[in-house]
C-alpha positions, 0 to 999 in steps of 0.5 A: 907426742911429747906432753911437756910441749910442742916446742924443741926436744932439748927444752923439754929434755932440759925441764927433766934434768935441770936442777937436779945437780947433774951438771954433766947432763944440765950443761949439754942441755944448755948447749943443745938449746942453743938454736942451730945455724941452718943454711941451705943451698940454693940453686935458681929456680927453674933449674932443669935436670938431665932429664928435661924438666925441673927438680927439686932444689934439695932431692934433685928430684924431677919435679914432674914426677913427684907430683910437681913444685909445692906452692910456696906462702913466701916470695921464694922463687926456689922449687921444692917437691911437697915432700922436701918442703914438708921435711924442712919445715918439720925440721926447723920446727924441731929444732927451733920451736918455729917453721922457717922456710929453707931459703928466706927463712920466714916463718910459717905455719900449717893447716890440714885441709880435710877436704882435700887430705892434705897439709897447707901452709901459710906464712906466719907473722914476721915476728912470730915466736916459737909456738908455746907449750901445748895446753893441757885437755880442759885448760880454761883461758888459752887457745889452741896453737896450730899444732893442735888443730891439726892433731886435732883434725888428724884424730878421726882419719887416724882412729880410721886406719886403726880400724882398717888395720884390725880389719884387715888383721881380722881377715887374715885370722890373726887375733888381736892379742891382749895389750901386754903382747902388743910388741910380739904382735908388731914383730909377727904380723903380716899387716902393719898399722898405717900412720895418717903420714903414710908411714908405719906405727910400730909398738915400742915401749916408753923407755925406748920411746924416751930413748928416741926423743933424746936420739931426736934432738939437734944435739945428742948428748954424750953417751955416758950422760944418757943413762942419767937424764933417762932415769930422770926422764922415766919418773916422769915420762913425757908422753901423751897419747895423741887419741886420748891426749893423757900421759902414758905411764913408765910401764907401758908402751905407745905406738909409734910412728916411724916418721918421727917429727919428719913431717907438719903433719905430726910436728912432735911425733904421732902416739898411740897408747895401748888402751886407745889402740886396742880399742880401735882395732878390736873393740876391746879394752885392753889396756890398764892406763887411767886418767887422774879421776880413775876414767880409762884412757880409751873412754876419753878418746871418743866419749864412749863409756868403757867396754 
């Protein structure tokens, strides 16, 4: 995810160009800032498809068949599939640093029941405000937001899949290669590792990865001021393993969820470094990122010296 905060792309995007006399790049921050007006059309509830039954006020799904109408925190009487309700929430939190619901717009908040393995959502205070940056590892004095509890409850289910994934690899007899051919690996493997979303995580590096969190914002600057505030950014990369929660460094690369911030579940995305991956997936360390005492990455992930 991003390490500078939890809280919309275009402000940590703006922290990396602001100042810097690059009026061009600094004035397009200052627009995509700017929270976005969002309306939604809202049938009334219970409103019955051709088929019969209820569907789903944004995919016109019926409700039946996607597993039912998620049960709202709010006094809404729309009815959403788990799915929809779970993008538009991840949407509004993108955009504005703070979950709104899509019809009342009151503000909401999730939680990740591990006993169940799935999201839960609660309605935040009316006059919650868009949730602050995350703390760094170690910080003394600040509490953990949501979003940290639920990577935080995320992290072994995910370190499982990473492990099926080398597994199941293994059982094909394709060989975990060392992490400078970690792409190749993506582009050529039969299996695919799983995000703790369902969706696939696929090797990219920390220049595309950046590319990816500018093409992410509300906004999306004009395509002559993208080359300044990359080179800007890449001093410097936003980036932090979700695993190890340390910044990835500008010649490397993570892996990536496809899912992007399309989901509570990973409100800012979902990264993996080279070294935490490898790790999990073969045993092996393979990568070359340390943390600032020289401690490598995949050492603090789990606690367990390095191999």
């Amino acid at each position: 995810r991003s390490s500078h905060s939890r809280r919309p792309i275009s402000p940590r995007l703006s922290k990396c160009v602001s100042g810097q006399g690059l009026a061009g790049a600094t004035a397009w921050c200052e627009v995509a800032m700017a929270p976005p007006q969002i309306s939604a059309a809202v049938s009334e509830p219970g409103t019955p498809s051709a088929r019969g039954g209820s569907e789903c006020v944004i995919c016109f799904e019926e409700l039946d068949v996607v597993g039912g109408a998620v049960e709202l925190p709010c006094d809404c009487r729309v009815e959403y599939c788990a799915s929809c309700w779970d993008r538009a929430l991840a949407t509004s939190f993108s955009a504005q640093g703070l979950a709104r619901c899509p019809s009342c717009r009151s503000p909401m908040r999730a939680g990740y029941d591990t006993t169940v393995d799935k999201l839960t959502f609660f309605r935040a205070p009316d006059n919650a405000t868009p949730e602050p940056a995350a703390a760094p590892v170690g910080s003394e004095g600040v509490g953990e937001d949501w979003t940290r509890q639920v990577y935080n409850q995320l992290r072994p289910k995910q370190i499982a899949l990473i492990r099926q994934f080398g597994e199941q690899c293994d059982s094909k007899g394709e060989t975990h290669r060392q992490c400078e051919s970690l792409m190749e690996m993506t582009l050529t493997s039969s299996c695919f590792p799983r995000c703790v979303c369902g969706s696939h995580m696929r090797y990219v590096t920390i220049k595309d990865r950046v590319l990816q969190l500018i093409h992410e914002g509300p906004t999306v600057p004009p395509e002559s001021l993208v080359p300044i505030i990359m080179e800007h950014i890449l001093q410097s990369p936003p980036i932090m393993c979700d695993l190890c929660e340390t910044n990835v460094h500008a010649d490397g690369g993570v892996w990536s969820c496809e899912n992007g911030q399309r989901t509570m579940l990973h409100s800012a995305a979902y990264d993996v470094c080279e070294a935490c991956f490898s790790f999990h997936a073969s045993g092996r360390y393979a990568g070359t990122g340390t943390a600032g005492d020289g401690t490598p990455l995949v050492a603090l992930s789990q606690g367990t010296p390095s191999p």
